[in-house]
N, C-alpha and C positions, 0 to 999 in steps of 0.2 A: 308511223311505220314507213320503214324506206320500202323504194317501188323494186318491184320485184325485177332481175336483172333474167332477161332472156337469152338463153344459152345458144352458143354458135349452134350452125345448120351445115352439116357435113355428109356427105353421099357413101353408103356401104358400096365400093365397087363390084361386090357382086351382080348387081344392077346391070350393069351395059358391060358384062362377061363379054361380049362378043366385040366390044369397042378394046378393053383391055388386053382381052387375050391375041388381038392383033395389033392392035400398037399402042401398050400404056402410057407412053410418055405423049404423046397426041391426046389418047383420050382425057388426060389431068390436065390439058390446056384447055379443052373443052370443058370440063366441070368448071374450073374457074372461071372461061367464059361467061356461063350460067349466074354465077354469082354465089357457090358455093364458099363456105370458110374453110372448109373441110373432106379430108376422104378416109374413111376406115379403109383398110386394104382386106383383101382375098386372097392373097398370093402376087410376086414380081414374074413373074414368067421369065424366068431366068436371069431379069434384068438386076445387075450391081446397086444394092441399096444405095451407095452411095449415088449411081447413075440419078433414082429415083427423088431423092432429097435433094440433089442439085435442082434439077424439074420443079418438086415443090418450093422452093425457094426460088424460084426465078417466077413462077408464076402464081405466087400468093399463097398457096393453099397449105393447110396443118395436116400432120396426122392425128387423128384423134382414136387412132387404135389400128388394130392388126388379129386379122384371126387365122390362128394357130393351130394344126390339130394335138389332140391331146399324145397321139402315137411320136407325133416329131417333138415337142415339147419332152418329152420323156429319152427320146433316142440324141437330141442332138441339140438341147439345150443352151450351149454357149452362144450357137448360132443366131438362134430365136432372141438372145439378150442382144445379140449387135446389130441384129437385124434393126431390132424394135428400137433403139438406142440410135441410132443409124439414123431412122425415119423421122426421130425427133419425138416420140411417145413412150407414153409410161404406163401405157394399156397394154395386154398381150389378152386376148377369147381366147378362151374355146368354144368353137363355132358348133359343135353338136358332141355327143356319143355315140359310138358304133352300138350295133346290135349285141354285141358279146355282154357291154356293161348294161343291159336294160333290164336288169333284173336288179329285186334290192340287194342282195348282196354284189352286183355288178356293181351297181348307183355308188354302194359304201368304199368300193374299192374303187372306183373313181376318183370319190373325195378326199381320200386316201390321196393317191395320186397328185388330185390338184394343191393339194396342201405342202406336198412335197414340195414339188414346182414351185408356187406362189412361194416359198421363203427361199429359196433362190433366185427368183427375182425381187423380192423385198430386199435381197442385200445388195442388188445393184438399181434400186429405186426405181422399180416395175412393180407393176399392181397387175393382177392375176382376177378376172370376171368368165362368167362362163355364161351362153347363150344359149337359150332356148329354144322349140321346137313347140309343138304339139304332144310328142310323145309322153313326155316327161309329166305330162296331165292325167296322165293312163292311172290309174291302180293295178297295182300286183296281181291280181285275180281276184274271183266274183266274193271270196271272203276276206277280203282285205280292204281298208279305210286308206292302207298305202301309198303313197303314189312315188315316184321318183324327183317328183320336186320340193317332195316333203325331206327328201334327203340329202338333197342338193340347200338347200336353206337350213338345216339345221348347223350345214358349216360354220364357224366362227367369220362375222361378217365384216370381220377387219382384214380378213386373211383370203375370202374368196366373195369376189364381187359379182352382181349380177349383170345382166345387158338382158332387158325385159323385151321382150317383141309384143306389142299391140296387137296385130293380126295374133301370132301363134296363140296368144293368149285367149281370144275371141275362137279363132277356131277352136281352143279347147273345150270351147264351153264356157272358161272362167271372164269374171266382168274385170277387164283390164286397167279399170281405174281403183279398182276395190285393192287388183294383187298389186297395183304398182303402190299404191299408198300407204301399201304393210311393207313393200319392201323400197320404196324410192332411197332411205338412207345409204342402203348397198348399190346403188343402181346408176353409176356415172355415166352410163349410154345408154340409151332409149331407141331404140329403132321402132318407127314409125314407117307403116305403112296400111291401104285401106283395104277394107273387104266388100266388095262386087255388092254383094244380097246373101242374106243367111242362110239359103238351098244349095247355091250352089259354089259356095265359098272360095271363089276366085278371086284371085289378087286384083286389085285396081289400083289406077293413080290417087293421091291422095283428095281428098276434097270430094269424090267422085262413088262412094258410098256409103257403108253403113256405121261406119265407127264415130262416134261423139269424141272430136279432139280436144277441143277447146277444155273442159274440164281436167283429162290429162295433160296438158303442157302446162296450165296453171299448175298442179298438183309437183308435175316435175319439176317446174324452175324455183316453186317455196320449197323444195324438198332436196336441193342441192343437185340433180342432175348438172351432168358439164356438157353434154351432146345431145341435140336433137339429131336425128339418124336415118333419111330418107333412104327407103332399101324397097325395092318391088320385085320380086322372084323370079315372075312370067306377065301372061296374059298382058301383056302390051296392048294398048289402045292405034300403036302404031310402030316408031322404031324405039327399042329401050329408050336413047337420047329424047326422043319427044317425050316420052315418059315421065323422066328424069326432072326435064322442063318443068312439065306443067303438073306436079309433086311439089315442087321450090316452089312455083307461084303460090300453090294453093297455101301449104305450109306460112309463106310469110305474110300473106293475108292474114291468117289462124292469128298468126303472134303479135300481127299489129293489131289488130281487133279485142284478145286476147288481153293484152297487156298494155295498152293503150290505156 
């Protein structure tokens, strides 16, 4: 059996909001400093894709996605292909659903949506994943086996891909290694991140709570994932950046242990 090949480790910028939204082209010097391969983006703040991809190519780092709302994906879609084209990836999220589509016929008309989208970006060789929450864990009400991720997954899984979050997972209640296992085939981004204690389910740096990693990263990197995906919300231990930090340590310890 060949040894199993462990997937780049790339930073969701939403992380150090506060770094990017005052100067992303600094703060991408900084992740690389860190020793990252990679950054999913949240938004340029105004800044010229092209500005942005100069930056990653001057200081090492990949895109390994881009999230997208599903509202500008639908309104101004040319954009979203050169943007994400631009950056150098072939991923475009959708980072959430509004409140409008949380219901099942929302959810259907969603997928609806994304299916649209997704073959327009299939013809300019972009691949279309959509991310998770908690919510989508919900059931339709107290007589319904329903949920909204039962309708999100029944999309055709060549055509809409997923980005699994470990915490959201956990906080839903579901065992994150069970749903990633059913769905790792669709799942080319993994966002990893930890949970505090099961009371009072606050974000933590990675290493530094209650989620069992080490059985998921195995599971992701035999199951083809292309991104491990360090992402922490809030609850900072200190400044996001120190966060950030000691997430990468803990993470690359996981994978040499792991996979070693």
């Amino acid at each position: 059996m060949s040894p199993t090949v462990t997937p780049p480790i790339a930073l969701q910028l939403f992380t150090i909001r506060d770094e990017t939204e005052r100067n992303l082209p600094a703060a991408l010097e900084q992740v690389a400093a860190m020793g990252f391969d990679g950054v999913e983006f949240a938004g340029l703040f105004d800044h010229p894709p092209e500005q942005i991809r100069a930056v990653l190519d001057r200081v090492g780092l990949r895109a390994c996605g881009g999230h997208m709302s599903l509202e500008r994906l639908n309104s101004d879609i040319g954009q979203c292909i050169d943007e994400a084209q631009t950056l150098g990836t072939d991923l475009v999220v959708v980072p959430y659903l509004t409140e409008e589509y949380r219901t099942e016929a929302g959810y259907a008309q969603a997928v609806s949506e994304m299916l649209r989208v997704a073959s327009r970006l299939r013809s300019h060789g972009l691949r279309l994943a959509y991310h998770h929450h908690n919510f989508e864990f919900l059931t339709f009400g107290p007589d319904s086996g329903r949920r909204g991720i039962d309708v999100l997954v029944e999309a055709p899984p060549d055509r809409l891909l997923m980005e699994i979050d470990v915490y959201w997972c956990r906080h839903a209640g579901t065992d994150p290694l069970k749903f990633l296992t059913r769905h790792v085939r669709r799942t080319p981004l993994l966002h990893l991140k930890d949970m505090r204690d099961a009371k009072s389910k606050k974000f933590t740096e990675i290493g530094s709570g209650i989620i069992n990693f080490a059985p998921i990263l195995r599971t992701a990197a035999e199951g083809g994932v292309e991104w491990f995906i360090v992402e922490q919300d809030s609850d900072f231990a200190g400044s996001s950046l120190d966060s950030v930090r000691k997430s990468l340590g803990a993470l690359q310890r996981l994978c040499m242990e792991t996979f070693s």
